[in-house]
N, C-alpha and C positions, 0 to 999 in steps of 0.2 A: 751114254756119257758116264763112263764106269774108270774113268780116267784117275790117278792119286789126286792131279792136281787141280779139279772140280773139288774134291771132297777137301783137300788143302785152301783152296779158296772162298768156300763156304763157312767154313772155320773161322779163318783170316777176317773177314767179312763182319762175320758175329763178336767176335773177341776186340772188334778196332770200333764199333760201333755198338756194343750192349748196353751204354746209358741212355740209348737212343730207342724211339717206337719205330720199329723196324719189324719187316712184314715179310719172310720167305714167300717168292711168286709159287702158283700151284701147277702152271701147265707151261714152265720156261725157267730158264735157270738163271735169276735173280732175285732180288728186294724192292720193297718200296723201305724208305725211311721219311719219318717225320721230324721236325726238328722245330726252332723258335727263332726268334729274331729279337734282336736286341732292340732294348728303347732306342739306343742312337740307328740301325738302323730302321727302324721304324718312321724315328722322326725324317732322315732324310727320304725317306718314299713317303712324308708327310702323312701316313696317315696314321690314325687315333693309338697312342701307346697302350690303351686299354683293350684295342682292337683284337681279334682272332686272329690277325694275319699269319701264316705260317708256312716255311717251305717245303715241298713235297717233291722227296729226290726218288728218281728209279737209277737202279745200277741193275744192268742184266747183259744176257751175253745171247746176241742174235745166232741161235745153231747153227743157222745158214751157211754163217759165213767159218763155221770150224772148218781147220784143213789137220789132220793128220799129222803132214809134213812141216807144218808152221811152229815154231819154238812159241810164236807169242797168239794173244786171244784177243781181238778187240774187244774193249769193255764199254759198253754203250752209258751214257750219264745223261740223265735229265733231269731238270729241275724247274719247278713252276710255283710260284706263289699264290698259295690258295686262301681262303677262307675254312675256318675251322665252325662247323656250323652245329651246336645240338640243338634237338628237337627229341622230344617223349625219351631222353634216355636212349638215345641213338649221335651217334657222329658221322656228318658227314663235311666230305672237302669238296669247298664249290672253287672249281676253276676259274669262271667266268663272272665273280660278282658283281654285276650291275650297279647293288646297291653301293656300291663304295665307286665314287666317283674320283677318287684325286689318282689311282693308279690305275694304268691299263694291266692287264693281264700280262704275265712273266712267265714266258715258256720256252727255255736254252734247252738245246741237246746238242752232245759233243759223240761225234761218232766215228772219229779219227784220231782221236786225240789222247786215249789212255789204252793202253796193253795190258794182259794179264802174261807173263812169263809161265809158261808149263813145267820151266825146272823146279822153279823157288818161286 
């Protein structure tokens, strides 16, 4: 994938998101990003405004489904509410915190629904 418009979108990517903890994938051509949530949405998924809640986006692009001949790219999105957990100076994000009972777990992916254009 030696395409202008991988290296054009990877760019794009970095420059629309660099105030963001955002994470180049190593064996797929995407990101993870991290991000926060605001007190008001916090409070409406009612749980503790003090809380770690945070949402955890991937944007990546299934090779699979590259064609050649296609002007446009599906751009796969998903996004799940995780837990922001340290421990010894380590971070991790629990998808499935048990410990937090007032939300169930929050896991969208949109996998028709955004194009990357290979022109622009």
């Amino acid at each position: 994938m030696s395409d202008a418009w991988v290296e054009k979108f990877k760019k794009n990517f970095v420059d629309a998101f660099k105030d963001k903890n955002i994470t180049p994938f190593t064996d797929s051509m995407g990101y993870s990003l991290i991000d926060s949530y605001s007190n008001e949405l916090k409070e409406q998924t009612r749980v503790n405004k003090t809380g770690d809640q945070v949402p955890f986006f991937k944007f990546y692009i299934d090779e699979n489904q590259l064609n050649d001949d296609s002007l446009y790219v599906p751009l796969i999105i998903s996004v799940a509410m995780t837990n922001k957990v340290t421990e010894d100076n380590n971070i991790r994000y629990i998808f499935d915190d048990s410990t937090v009972k007032r939300y169930k777990p929050i896991d969208i992916k949109s996998l028709d629904d955004f194009y990357i254009s290979k022109n622009n």
